[in-house]
N, C-alpha and C positions, 0 to 999 in steps of 0.2 A: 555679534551675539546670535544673529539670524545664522551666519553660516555653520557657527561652531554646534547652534541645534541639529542644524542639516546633516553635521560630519557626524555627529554621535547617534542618530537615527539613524545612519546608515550602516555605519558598525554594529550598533546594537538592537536597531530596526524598530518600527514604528511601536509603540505603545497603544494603538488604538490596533494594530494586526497582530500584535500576540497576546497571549494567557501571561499571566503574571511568569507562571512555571516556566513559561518558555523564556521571557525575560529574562529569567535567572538564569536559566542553563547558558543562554547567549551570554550573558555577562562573566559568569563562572568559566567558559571554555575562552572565552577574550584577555579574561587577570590571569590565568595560566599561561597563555603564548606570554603576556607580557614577562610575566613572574622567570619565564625559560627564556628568552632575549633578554632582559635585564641579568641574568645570572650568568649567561655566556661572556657577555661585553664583563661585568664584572670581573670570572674568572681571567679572561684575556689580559686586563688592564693588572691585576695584582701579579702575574705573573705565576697560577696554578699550574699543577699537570694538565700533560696533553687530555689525560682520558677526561677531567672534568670538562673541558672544555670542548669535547665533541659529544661528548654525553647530555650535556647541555643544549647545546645545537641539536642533538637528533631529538632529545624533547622540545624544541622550539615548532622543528616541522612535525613532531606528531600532534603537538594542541594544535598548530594551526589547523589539519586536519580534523580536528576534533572541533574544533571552530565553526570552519568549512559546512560541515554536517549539519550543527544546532542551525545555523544562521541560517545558509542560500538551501539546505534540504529538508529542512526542518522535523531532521530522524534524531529527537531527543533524548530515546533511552538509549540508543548505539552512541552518542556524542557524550553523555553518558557515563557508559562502560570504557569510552576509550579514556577519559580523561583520568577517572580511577585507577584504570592497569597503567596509564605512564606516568600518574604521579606515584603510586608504589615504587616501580620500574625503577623510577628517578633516584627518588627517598633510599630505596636498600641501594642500590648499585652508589651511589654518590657519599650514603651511612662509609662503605670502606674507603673510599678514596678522600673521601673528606673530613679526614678527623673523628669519624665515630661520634658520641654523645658528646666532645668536645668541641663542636663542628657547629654550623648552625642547621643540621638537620634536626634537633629537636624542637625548632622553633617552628621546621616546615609542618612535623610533623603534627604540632597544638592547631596550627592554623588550617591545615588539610582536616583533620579531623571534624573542626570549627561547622567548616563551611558543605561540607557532602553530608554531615546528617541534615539537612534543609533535604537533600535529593531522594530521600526514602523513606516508609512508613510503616510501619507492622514487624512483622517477621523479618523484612528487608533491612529495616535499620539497625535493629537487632542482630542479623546476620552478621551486616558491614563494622558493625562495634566490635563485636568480636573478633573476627578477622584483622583487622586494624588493630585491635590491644595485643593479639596473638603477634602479628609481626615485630611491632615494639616490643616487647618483652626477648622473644626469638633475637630481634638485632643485638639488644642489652648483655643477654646470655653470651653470642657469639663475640663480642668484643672483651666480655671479662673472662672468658675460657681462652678464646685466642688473641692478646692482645697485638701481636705482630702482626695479624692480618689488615690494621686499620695502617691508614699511612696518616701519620702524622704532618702538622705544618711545621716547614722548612726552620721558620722562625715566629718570636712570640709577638710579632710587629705584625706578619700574615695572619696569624688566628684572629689578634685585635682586628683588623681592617676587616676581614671577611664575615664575624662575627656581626659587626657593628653593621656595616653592609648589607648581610641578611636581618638584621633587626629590621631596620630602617624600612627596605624595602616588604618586609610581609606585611609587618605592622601597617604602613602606609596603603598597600593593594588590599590589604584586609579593611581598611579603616571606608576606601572607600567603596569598597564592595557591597560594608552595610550601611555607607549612606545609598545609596544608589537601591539596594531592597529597600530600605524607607520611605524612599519618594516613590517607589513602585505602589508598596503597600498604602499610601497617603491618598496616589491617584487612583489606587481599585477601590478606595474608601469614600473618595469624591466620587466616583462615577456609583458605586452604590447606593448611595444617600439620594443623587440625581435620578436616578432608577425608580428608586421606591415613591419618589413624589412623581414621577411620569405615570406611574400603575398606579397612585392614588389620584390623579387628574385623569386618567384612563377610564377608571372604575366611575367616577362622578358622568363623566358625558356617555359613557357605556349604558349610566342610569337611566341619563337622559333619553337616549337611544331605542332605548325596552318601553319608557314608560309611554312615549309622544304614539308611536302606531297603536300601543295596548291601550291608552286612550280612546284614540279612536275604535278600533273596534269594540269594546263595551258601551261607548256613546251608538253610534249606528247599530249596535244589535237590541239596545236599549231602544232605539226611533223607529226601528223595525215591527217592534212589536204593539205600536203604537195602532190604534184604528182608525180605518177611513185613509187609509196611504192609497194615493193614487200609484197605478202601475211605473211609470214614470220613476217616481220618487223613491218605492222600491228596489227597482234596478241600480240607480245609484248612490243607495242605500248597500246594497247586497256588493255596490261596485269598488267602494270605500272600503267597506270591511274586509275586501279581497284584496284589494293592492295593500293594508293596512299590515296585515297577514304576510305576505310576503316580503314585505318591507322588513318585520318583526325577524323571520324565517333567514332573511337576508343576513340581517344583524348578526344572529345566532352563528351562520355558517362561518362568517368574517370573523367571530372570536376565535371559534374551535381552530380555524386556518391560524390565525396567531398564534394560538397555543401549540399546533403542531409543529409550525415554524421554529420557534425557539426551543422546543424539544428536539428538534432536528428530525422528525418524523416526514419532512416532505420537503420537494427539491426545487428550489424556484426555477422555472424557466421562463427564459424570457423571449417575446412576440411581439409581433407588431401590433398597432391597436387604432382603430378606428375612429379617430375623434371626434370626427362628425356624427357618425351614429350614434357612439356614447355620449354626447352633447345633447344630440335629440332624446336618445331616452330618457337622458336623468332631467330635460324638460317636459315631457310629460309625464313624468313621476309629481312632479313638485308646480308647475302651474297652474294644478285644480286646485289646490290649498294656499296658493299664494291670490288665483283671484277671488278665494273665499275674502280674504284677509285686505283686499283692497277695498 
């Protein structure tokens, strides 16, 4: 079980190092290679035309490029665009060779449809709807205006098996396409929920954080103003309220740096760091109120 997690994070890469989007596109550019090596062996084995079956093949090496790209370079609007021009590519050029609407490209084509409106939004999807009814419609026209140009299959035993064949297989790569965005969308829902109770256990010791120094100095500016304070008592009085202050000061800067952080506003780099000094500071911060308290 351990290994087979391994192999599919490898393929489809870690969950905790992509954006759900990117998840998708990797999965998406991954069920197309398969979709184009499962249709070559396929054509092979029924005994198709030659063209299907290097047309096939040259879609097999263009997802895997497209692949390539989402996965190990992570350029997902180019992995993208490639996937869409060679599923077209495919769809028309495969529409004449393979039977036309008799064919199982109308099956590719519900299922292509399906799964690339997830990849756009606005104007975009809108665009891509278009362009995708336009060509369907265009193939439909040019098959009942010229029907000689589709080749039909050999025999009604080849359309059965081929038809059945592309059912099986989109049905099946589609089926688990959207189990695989469900447990996607399940785990950014878990890690959500985990989130929001971290910033709400954040927020409470945040509280804590602001109120323990702003204690303190209201109490010593409060003892301060007290009469008959020897000089002494003064000073560390006045010396409380200072590290109290800066402590408070401290706080403040450490949120806003969080906050910048997660907006992506500033760049962590990383240093060596002195552990003994910082050991000693953060004890003399903290052992004048630890021997009050003894």
């Amino acid at each position: 079980m351990e290994n087979r997690q391994q192999i599919r994070d490898y393929i489809l890469g870690l969950s905790s190092k992509f954006q759900m989007e990117e998840l998708f596109i990797i999965t998406l550019t991954f069920v197309a290679l398969l979709m184009s090596v499962f249709g070559t062996l396929c054509n092979i084995l029924i005994g198709l035309s030659r063209t299907l079956i290097i047309v096939n093949a040259i879609g097999s090496i263009w997802f895997a490029f497209a692949y390539y790209i989402a996965r190990f370079k992570r350029r997902y609007l180019l992995s993208q665009l490639i996937v869409i021009v060679g599923m077209e590519a495919l769809i028309n050029i495969m529409w004449f060779n393979n039977a036309g609407s008799l064919g199982p490209m109308s099956l590719v084509f519900v299922a292509s449809f399906s799964v690339f409106l997830f990849l756009w939004d606005g104007w975009k999807r809108m665009l891509f709807i278009i362009g995708f009814v336009c060509n369907f419609i265009i193939l439909l026209l040019i098959e009942f205006i010229y029907p000689n140009i589709i080749t039909p299959y050999s025999t009604r035993e080849d359309r059965l098996i081929d038809i059945s064949t592309g059912f099986v297989l989109y049905i099946s790569l589609s089926a688990a396409l959207m189990i695989y965005i469900k447990k996607l969308y399940t785990s950014e829902k878990v890690k959500a929920i985990a989130s929001e109770k971290l910033k709400a256990a954040f927020l409470a010791n945040l509280s804590h954080e602001i109120r323990t120094p702003m204690n303190g100095i209201i109490g010593f500016a409060e003892m301060l103003n007290t009469q008959e304070l020897t000089e002494d008592k003064r000073k560390r009085y006045t010396k409380a309220i200072m590290d109290s202050s800066y402590r408070l000061l401290a706080t403040i800067t450490d949120v806003l740096d969080i906050s910048q952080l997660e907006s992506g506003q500033v760049s962590i780099s990383k240093d060596f760091v002195n552990i003994e000094f910082l050991t000693l500071k953060l004890f003399q911060v903290y052992e004048p109120k630890a021997s009050e308290k003894a």
